[in-house]
C-alpha positions as CSV (number, residue, x, y, z in Angstrom):
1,X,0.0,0.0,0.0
2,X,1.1,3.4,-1.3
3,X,1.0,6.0,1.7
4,X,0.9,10.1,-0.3
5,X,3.0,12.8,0.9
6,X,-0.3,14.4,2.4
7,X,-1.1,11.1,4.9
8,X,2.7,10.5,6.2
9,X,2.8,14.3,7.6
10,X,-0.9,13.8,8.9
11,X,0.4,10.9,10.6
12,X,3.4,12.7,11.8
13,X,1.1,15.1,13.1
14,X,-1.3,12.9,14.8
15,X,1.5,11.0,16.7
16,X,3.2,14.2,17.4
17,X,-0.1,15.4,18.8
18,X,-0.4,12.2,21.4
19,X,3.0,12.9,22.5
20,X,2.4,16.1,23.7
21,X,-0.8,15.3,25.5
22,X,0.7,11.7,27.2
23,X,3.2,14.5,28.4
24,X,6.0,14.3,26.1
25,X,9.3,13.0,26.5
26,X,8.6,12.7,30.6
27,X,5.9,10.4,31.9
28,X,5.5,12.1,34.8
29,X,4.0,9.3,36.9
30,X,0.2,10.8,37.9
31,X,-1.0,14.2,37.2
32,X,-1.3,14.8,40.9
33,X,2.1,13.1,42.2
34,X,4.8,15.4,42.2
35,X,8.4,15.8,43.4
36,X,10.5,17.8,46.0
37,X,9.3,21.3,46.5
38,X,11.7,24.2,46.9
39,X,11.7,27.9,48.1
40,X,12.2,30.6,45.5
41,X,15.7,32.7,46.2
42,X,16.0,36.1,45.1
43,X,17.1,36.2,41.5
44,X,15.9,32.6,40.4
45,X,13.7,31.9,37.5
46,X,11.9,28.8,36.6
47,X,14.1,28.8,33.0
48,X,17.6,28.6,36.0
49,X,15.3,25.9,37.9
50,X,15.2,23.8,34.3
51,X,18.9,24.2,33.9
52,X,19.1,22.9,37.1
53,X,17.0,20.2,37.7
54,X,15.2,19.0,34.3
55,X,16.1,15.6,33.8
56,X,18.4,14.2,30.7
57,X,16.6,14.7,27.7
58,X,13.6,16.6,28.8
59,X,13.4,20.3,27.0
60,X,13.6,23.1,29.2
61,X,10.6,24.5,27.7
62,X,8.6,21.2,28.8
63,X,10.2,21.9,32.3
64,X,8.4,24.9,32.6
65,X,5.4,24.6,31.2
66,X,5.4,20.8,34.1
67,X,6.1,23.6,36.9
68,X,3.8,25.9,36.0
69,X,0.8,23.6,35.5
70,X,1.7,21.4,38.6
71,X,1.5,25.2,41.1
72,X,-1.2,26.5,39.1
73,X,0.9,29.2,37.8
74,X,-0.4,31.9,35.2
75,X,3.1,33.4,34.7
76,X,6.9,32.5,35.1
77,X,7.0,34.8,37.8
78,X,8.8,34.1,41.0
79,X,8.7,36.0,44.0
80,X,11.8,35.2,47.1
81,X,9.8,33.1,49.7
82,X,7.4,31.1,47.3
83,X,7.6,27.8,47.4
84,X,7.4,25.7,44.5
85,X,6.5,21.9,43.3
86,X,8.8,20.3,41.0
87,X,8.0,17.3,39.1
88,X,8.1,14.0,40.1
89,X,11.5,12.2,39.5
90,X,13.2,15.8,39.6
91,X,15.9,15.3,42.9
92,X,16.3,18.7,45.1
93,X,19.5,19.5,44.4
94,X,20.4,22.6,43.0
């Protein structure tokens, strides 16, 4: 069977599509599980907190966006004294 151009990059799509929604190249193991939580220092930014603790292979993008949907965060912002969840199978260690 003769797959066109047009159905390969619809099924690139598609399974492109689940990946993103099955969480991507982390399976973070339950949506409401979640790692070690930490306190926000002066100067620290969730994109330093990816540097720091994504894990091999995960995009620091995807980092974010995990932090921000697992405190319910609207922005990036930090403020000194907020504590925040990291994902599960992140270790605290900075």
């Amino acid at each position: 069977m003769l797959v066109t151009g047009a159905a390969f990059v619809l099924g690139v799509l598609v399974a492109l599509a689940l990946l993103l929604f099955a969480g991507g190249p982390w399976a973070f193991a339950g949506a409401t599980e979640h790692g070690p939580v930490v306190t926000v220092e002066s100067g620290d930014t969730l994109w330093a907190y990816a540097e720091s603790y994504a894990p091999e292979g995960v995009e620091p993008q995807a980092f974010v966006e995990e932090v921000r949907r697992l405190n319910g965060m609207e922005t990036p912002r930090l403020t000194a004294g907020q504590e925040i969840v990291l994902p599960q199978g992140v270790t605290a260690q900075k």
